[in-house]
C-alpha positions as CSV (number, residue, x, y, z in Angstrom):
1,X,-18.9,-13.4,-6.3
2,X,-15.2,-12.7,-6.2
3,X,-13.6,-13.9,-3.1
4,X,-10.9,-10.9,-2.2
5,X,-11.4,-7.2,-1.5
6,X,-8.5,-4.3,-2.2
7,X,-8.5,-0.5,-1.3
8,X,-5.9,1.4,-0.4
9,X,-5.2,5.1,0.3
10,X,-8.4,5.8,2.2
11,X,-6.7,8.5,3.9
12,X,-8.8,8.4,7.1
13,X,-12.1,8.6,5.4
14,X,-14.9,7.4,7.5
15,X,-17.3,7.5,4.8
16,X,-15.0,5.6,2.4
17,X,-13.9,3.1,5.4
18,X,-17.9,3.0,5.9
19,X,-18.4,1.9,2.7
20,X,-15.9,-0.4,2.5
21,X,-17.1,-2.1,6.0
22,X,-20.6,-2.3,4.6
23,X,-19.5,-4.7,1.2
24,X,-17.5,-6.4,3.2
25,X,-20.8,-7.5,5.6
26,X,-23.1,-7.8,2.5
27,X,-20.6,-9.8,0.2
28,X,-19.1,-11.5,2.7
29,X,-15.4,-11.8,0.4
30,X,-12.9,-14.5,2.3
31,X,-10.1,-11.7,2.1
32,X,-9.6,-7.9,2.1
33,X,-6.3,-6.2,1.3
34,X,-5.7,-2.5,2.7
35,X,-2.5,-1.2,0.8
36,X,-1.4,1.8,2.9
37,X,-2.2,5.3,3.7
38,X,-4.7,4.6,5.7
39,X,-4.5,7.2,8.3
40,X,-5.8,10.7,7.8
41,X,-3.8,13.3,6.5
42,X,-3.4,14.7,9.6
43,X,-1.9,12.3,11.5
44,X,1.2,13.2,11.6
45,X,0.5,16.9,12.5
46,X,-1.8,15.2,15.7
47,X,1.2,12.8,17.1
48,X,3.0,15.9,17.1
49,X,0.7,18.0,19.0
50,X,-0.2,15.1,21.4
51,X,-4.0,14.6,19.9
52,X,-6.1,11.9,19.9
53,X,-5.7,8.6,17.5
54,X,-7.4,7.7,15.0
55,X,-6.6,3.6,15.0
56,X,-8.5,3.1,18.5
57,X,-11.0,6.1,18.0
58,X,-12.4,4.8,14.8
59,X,-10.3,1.9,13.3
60,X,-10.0,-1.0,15.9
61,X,-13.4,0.2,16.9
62,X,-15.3,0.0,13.4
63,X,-13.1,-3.4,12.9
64,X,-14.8,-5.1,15.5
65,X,-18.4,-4.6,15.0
66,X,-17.6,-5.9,11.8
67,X,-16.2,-8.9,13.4
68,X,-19.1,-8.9,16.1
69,X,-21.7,-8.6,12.8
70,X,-20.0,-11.1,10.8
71,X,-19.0,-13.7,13.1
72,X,-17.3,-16.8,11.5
73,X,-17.5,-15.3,8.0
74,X,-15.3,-12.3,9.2
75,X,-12.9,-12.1,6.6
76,X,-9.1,-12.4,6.7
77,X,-7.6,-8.9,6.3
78,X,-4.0,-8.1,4.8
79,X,-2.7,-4.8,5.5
80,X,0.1,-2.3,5.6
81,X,0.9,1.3,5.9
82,X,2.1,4.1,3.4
83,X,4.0,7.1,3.3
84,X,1.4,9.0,4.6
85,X,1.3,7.0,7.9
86,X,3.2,7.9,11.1
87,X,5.6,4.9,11.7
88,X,4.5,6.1,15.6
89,X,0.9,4.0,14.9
90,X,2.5,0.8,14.0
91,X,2.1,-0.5,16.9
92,X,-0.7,0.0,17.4
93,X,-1.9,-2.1,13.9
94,X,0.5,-4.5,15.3
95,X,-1.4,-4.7,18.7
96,X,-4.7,-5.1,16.6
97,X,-3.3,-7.6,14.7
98,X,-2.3,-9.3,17.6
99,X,-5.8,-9.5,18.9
100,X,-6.5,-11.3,15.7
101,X,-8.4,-8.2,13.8
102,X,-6.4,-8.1,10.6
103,X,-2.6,-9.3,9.7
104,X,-0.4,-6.8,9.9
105,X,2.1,-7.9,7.0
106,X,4.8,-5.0,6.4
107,X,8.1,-7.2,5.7
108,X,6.4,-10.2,6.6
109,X,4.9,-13.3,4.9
110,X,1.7,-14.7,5.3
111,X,-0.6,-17.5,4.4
112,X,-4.5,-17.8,2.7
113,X,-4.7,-20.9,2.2
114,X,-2.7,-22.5,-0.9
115,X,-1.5,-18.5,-1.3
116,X,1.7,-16.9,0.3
117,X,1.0,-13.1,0.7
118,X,3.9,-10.7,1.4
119,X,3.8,-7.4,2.2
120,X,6.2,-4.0,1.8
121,X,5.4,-0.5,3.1
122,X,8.3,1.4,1.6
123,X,7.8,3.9,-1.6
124,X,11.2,5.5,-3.0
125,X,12.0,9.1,-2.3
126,X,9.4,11.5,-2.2
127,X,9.1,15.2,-2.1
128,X,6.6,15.2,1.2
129,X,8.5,15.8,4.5
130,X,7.7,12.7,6.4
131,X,10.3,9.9,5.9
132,X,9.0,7.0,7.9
133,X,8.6,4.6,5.3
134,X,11.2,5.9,2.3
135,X,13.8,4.3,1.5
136,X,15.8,4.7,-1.7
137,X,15.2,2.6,-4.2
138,X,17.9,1.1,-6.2
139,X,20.6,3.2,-5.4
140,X,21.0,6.6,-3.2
141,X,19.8,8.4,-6.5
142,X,17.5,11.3,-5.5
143,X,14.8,12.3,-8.5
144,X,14.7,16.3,-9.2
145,X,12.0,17.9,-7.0
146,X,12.4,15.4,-3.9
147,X,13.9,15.0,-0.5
148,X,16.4,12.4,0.4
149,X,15.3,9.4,3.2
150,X,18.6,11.2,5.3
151,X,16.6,14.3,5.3
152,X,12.9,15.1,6.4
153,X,11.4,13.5,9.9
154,X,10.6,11.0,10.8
155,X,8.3,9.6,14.2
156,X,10.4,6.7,15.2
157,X,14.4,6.1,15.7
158,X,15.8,5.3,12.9
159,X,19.7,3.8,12.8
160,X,21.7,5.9,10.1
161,X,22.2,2.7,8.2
162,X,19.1,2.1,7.5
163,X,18.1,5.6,6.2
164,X,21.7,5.9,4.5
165,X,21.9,2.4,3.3
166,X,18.4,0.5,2.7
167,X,17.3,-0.1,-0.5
168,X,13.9,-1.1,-1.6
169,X,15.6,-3.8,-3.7
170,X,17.3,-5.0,-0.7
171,X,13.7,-5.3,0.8
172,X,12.4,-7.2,-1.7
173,X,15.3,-10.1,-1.9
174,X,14.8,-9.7,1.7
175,X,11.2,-10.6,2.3
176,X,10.7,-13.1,-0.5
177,X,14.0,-14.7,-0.6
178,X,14.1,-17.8,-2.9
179,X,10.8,-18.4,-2.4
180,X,8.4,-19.7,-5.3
181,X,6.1,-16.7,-6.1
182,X,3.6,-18.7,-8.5
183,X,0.9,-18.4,-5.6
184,X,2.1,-15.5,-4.4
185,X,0.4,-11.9,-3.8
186,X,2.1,-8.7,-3.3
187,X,0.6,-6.0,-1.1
188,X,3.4,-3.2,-2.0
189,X,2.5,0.8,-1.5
190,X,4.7,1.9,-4.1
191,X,3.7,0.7,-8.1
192,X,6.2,-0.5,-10.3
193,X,7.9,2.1,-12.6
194,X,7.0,3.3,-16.5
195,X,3.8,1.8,-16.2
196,X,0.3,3.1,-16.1
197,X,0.1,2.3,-12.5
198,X,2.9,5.0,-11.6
199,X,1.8,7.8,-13.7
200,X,2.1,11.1,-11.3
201,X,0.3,14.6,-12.3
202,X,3.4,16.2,-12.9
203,X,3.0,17.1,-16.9
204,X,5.5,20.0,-17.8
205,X,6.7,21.0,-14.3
206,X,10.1,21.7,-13.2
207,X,12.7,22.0,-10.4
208,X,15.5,24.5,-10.5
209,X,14.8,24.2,-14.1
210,X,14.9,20.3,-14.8
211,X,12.0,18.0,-15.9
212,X,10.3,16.4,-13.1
213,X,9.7,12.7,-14.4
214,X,5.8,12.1,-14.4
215,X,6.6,8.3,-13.7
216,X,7.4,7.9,-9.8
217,X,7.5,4.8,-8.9
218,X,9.8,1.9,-8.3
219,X,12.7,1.0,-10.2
220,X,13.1,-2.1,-7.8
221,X,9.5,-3.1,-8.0
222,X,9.4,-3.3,-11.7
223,X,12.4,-5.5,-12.0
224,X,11.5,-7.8,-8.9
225,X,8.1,-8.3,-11.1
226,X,10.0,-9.1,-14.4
227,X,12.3,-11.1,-13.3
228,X,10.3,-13.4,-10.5
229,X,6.8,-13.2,-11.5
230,X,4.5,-13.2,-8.5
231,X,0.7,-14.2,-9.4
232,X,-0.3,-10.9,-8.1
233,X,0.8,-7.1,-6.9
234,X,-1.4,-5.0,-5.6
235,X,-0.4,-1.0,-4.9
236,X,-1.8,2.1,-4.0
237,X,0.4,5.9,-3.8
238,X,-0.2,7.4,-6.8
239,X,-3.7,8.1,-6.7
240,X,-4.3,10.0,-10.2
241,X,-2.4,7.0,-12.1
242,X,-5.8,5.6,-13.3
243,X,-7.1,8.7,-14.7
244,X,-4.5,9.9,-15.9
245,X,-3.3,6.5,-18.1
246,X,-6.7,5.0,-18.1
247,X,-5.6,2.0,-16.6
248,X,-5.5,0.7,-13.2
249,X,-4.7,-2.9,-13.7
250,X,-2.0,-4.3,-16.4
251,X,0.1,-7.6,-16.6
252,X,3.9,-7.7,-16.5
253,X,4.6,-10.6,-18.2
254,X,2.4,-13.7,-16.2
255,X,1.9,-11.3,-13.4
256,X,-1.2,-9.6,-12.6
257,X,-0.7,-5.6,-11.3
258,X,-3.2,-4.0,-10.2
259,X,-3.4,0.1,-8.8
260,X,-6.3,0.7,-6.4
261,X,-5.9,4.4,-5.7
262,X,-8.3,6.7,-6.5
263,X,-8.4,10.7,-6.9
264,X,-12.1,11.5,-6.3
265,X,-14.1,11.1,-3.3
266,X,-15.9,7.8,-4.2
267,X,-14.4,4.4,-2.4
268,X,-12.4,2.5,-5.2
269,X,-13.1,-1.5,-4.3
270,X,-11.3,-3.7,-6.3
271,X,-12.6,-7.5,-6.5
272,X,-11.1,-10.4,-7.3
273,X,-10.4,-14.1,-7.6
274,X,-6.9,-15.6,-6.6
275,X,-7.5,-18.1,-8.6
276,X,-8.1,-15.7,-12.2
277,X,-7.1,-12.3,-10.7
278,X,-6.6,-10.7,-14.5
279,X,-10.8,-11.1,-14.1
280,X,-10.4,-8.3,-11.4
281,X,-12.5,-5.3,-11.4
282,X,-12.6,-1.9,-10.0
283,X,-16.0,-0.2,-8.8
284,X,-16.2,3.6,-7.6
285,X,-18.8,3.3,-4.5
């Protein structure tokens, strides 16, 4: 059996979270990566009207009785957040994590054994109105049709410098540094750019008249992955890459990439080996 698990963008699903728990109990993998958006649509909307959470309603609570069921064989668990995701309810994956129910790896490294795994929340500008984890992405370039990381809201203080100034390629040399990357995974929301892991829905549509480009994602990504070669990336964000392309896992020179969104209601569980990740596959549950 493959040893690692990956889904991302579950969007607050209990069923798909439900089936995700259940593999994890019956195939007892050694790791499971979540890659962001993980929170349900409406998150946002309920921190602003002062509703109820979903991390300590459902998450932390559906967590444990895994942990409880599993005991020793729990699995380590990798995750991060998305652009969907109040920046609000980081703490409270941060307070989980602390407790020792998954790793919490946003702009931190991490270890599995021989394997270093690093992980990065931010996608480049969008057009949604929540800004918590946008930052530009090579430069303060703006793409037709979206909003700026200055503008929108966001749910935590944010110092102008960082929404003015931060670049995911900063990020990036940031959080890896000189580091070798030969055993290293990726757990990044956004997908490299021009490739069939960043192909948007956005055929023949305009703003004020100009193209919108159907590939949005990151310029940075793309060239961190040509130019230092991780073993593995694993993304999420653009959930109708894989139909659209017909791919959801390429290679970028020695580097495995792999997409695990998905735009239908099924769970999409990727499995895989550290050791031969290009053997990964991709089930619809």
């Amino acid at each position: 059996m493959p040893t690692c698990f990956f889904a991302t963008d579950l969007h607050g699903h209990p069923d798909r979270y439900d089936k995700l728990l259940a593999s994890i109990i019956r195939h007892r993998p050694s790791a499971v990566f979540l890659g962001g958006d993980l929170l349900p649509r409406s998150a946002f909307l309920a921190i602003q009207s002062g509703q109820t959470d979903f991390v300590h309603e459902y998450l932390v609570p559906t967590f444990l009785r895994a942990r409880d069921a599993l005991g020793a064989h729990y699995p380590d668990i990798f995750l991060i957040l998305g652009n969907d995701d109040p920046r609000r309810c980081e703490k409270d994956f941060v307070e989980a994590a602390g407790d020792g129910l998954w790793h919490y790896v946003h702009a931190q490294k991490s270890l599995l054994g021989d394997f270093a795994i690093y992980g990065l929340a931010y996608v480049p500008p969008t057009p949604f109105v929540l800004k918590d984890w946008e930052h530009y992405d090579v430069s303060r370039y703006v793409p037709a049709g979206c909003v700026s990381p200055e503008e929108g809201s966001r749910t935590v203080p944010t110092e102008e410098s960082e929404t003015k100034w931060a670049t995911i390629h900063k990020d990036l040399a940031s959080l890896v540094g000189e580091d070798p990357l030969d055993h290293a995974v990726l757990l990044l929301h956004t997908p490299p750019c021009d490739t069939p892991l960043d192909r948007a829905a956005l055929d023949g549509k305009t703003y004020e008249h100009v193209p919108l480009d159907v590939h949005v994602g990151s310029i940075a990504v793309k060239r961190f992955i040509e130019e230092r070669q991780p073993l593995l990336t694993l993304h999420g964000h653009v959930h109708e890459s894989a139909r659209l392309s017909g791919e959801w896992k390429i290679r970028i020179g020695r580097t495995v990439c792999i997409n695990g969104a998905h735009d239908g209601p099924e769970l999409a569980l990727v499995r895989f080996d550290l050791e031969s990740p290009e053997s990964a596959t991709r089930d619809l549950l």
